[in-house]
C-alpha positions in Angstrom: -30.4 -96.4 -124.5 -33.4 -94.8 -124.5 -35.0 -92.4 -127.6 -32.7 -91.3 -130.5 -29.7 -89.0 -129.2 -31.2 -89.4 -125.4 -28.3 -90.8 -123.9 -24.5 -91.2 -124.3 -22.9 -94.2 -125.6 -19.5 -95.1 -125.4 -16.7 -97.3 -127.4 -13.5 -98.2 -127.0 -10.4 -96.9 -128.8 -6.8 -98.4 -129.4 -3.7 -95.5 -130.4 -1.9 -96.1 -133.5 0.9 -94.6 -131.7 1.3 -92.1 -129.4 -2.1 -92.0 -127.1 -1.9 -88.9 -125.9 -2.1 -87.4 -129.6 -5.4 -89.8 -130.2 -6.9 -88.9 -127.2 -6.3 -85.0 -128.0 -8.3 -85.7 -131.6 -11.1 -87.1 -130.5 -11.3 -84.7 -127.5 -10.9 -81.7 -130.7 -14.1 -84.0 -132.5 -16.0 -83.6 -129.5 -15.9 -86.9 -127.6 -15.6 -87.4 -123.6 -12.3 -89.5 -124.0 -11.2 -91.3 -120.6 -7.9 -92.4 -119.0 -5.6 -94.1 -122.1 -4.3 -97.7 -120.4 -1.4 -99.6 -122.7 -2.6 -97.4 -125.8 -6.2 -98.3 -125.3 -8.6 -95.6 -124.1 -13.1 -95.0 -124.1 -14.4 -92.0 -126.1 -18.1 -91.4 -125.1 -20.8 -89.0 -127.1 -24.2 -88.4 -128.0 -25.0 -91.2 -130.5 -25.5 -88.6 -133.0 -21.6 -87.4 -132.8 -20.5 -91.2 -133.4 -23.2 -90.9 -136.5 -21.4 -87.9 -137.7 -17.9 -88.0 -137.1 -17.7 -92.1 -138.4 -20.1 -91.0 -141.0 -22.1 -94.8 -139.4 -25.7 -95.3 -138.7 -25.9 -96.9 -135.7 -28.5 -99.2 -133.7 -29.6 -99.8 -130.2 -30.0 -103.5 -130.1 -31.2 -103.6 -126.2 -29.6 -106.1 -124.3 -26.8 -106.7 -127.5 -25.6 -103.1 -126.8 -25.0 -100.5 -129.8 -24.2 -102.0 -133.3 -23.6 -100.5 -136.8 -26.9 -100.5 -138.2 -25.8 -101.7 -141.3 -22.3 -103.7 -141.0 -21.3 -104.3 -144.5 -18.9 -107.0 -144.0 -18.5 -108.7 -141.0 -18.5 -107.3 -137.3 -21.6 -105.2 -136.5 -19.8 -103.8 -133.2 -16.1 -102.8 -135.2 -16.6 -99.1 -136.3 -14.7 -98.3 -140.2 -12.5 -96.0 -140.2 -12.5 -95.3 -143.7 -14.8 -92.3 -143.1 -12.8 -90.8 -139.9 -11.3 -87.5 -140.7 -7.7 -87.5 -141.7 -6.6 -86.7 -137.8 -8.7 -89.5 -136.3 -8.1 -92.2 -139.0 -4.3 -92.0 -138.4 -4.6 -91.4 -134.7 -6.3 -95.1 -134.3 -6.4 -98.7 -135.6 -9.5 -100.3 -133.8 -12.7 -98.5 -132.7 -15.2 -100.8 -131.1 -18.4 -101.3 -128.9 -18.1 -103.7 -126.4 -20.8 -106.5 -127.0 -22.2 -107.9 -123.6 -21.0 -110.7 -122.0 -21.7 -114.5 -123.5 -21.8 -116.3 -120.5 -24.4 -116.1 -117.4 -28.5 -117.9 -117.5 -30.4 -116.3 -120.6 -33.7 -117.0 -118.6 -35.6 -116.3 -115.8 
């Protein structure tokens, strides 16, 4: 990832409903937002628009990808939604980072 707000990072988003609509609000919060596929679409932004708009400290882990730097209960890679604005929050139902793969050697 690189030094703080360096680089893009990206998640993946799944519509409550209609896709279009959630793709339009997190296009209007300022994310990249690509193709939607069966409801399910990326957003991508500067980590410190993911920090603001999920109101979420996050933390490059490396290999292990982008994390919640602090995840309160359970999965560090599932962003809340609790702190979404209205639009977003009832645009979506899951908001995620994709960890890496668990499979392949793990040394050199």
């Amino acid at each position: 990832m690189g030094a703080r707000g360096a680089s893009l990072i990206s998640a993946m988003a799944a519509a409550r409903g209609d896709a279009a609509a959630a793709c339009a609000a997190f296009e209007r919060a300022g994310f990249e937002v690509g193709p939607a596929v069966g409801g399910t679409f990326s957003i991508t932004a500067p980590r410190e628009r993911f920090e603001q708009v999920f109101q979420q400290e996050l933390k490059d882990e490396g290999d292990a990808g982008v994390t919640l730097a602090d995840p309160a209960a359970g999965d560090a890679y599932l962003l809340p939604l609790a702190g979404l604005p209205d639009e977003l929050r009832r645009s979506v139902s899951v908001v995620t980072f994709s960890p890496p793969p668990a499979f392949g050697p793990t040394d050199y």
